[in-house]
C-alpha positions, 0 to 999 in steps of 0.5 A: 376582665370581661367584656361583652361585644355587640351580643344578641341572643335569639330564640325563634322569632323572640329576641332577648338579647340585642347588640349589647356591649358590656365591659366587667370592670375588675374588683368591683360588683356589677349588678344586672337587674331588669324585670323578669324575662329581659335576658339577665340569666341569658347574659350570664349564661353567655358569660360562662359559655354555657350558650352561645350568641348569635352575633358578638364575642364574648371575652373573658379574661381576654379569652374568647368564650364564644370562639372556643371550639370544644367543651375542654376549652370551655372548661379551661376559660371557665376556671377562673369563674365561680358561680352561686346558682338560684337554688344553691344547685347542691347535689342530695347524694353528697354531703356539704363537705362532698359538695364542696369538695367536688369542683376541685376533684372534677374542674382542678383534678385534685386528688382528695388528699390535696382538696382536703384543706382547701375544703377544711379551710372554706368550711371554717371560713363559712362557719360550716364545720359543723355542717359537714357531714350533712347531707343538704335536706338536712340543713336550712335553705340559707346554710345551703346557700352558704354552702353554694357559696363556699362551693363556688369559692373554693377553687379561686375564682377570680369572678363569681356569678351570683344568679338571682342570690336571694329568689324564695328566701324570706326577708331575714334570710335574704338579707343574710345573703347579702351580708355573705356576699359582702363579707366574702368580697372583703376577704377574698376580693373577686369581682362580682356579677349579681343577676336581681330584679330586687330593687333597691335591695340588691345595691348594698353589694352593688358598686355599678348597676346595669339594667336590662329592657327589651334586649337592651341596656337602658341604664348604666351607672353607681346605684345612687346615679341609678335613684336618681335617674329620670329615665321613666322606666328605671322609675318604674321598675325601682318604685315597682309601679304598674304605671309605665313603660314597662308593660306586665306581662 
């Protein structure tokens, strides 16, 4: 699936990531959570390629991302990885169904007329039919997220990244998210990675949970082992208390 072998990432003199291994078991969602700051968005942008590390590999698929000698190569480990961005990351100028149907034209070279029912098929699946011609200021913040979402969808993926899913959403939208993830994992069955620092929340779609700190891994484990961890800092940042190993910066 994907495995992370004795990474470490620096910039400068600051280390974010140090000597962290890391195995994606297949079919399950994998949570990776941590105070902000710790390198949970750096180890998924290790994960795509999209950086590289300063020491490890990085295999995908039994692929190695970080041996690949062009951005072509990239691209062809990367096609088996869909990727919900914070933002939903939607392009104004297009339309949903434009954007939808864009990693298809651009990552799998379809023609249009060949993209057209897998996007009609995902629209429907993700009750945006009827959003199709809009362009994304047109619609609400948890529709463009949906629409993220079907994006990352449409080429099937083996994997979907889910990069801090429910940052600046309100509660009721937020939750929406979640239900989304869930429906869509039952239906399509990929294998899941959810950055998050939204504890306990993020463990309804969550099967392991990892947690960063100090550019290391200092709790692996199922959610429940996760509650009932004596590890002091896992405490603290569950709780969100101010007391405790974790120092606010």
């Amino acid at each position: 699936m994907i495995s992370v072998c004795n990474v470490s990432k620096r910039f400068g003199a600051q280390v974010v990531l140090e000597h962290v291994s890391l195995e994606i078991p297949e079919g399950r969602t994998t949570a990776i959570v941590g105070p902000s700051g710790v390198g949970k968005s750096v180890l998924l942008k290790l994960i795509m390629g999209i950086l590289q590390p300063d020491e490890g590999e990085i295999f995908v698929f039994g692929e190695n991302m970080t041996a690949a000698r062009s951005e072509t190569e990239r691209n062809r480990i990367r096609e088996c990885l869909g990727v919900l961005f914070q933002a939903a990351a939607l392009f104004d100028s297009l339309t949903v169904y434009e954007n939808v149907c864009f990693p298809l034209i651009e990552r799998l070279h379809l023609s249009p007329k060949e993209a057209h029912p897998r996007v009609v098929e995902i629209l429907e699946s993700l009750s945006l039919t009827d959003y199709a011609a809009n362009f994304p200021e047109e619609i609400s913040i948890g529709m463009r997220k949906r629409v993220g979402l079907a994006r990352a969808l449409v080429t099937r993926p083996k994997v979907v990244l889910f990069d801090e899913p429910n940052t600046g959403l309100d509660p009721l939208v937020g939750q929406e998210v979640y239900d989304l993830i869930k429906e869509t994992k039952a239906t399509w069955g990929y294998t899941g990675i959810v950055i998050s620092h939204e504890l306990p929340e993020v463990f309804q779609v969550a099967d392991r949970v990892v947690m960063l700190l100090k550019g290391s891994i200092v709790k692996d484990g199922t959610p429940q082992e996760f509650i009932d961890s004596d590890n002091p800092a896992v405490q603290q940042f569950l709780h969100g208390r101010t007391d405790g190993p974790i120092r606010i910066q």
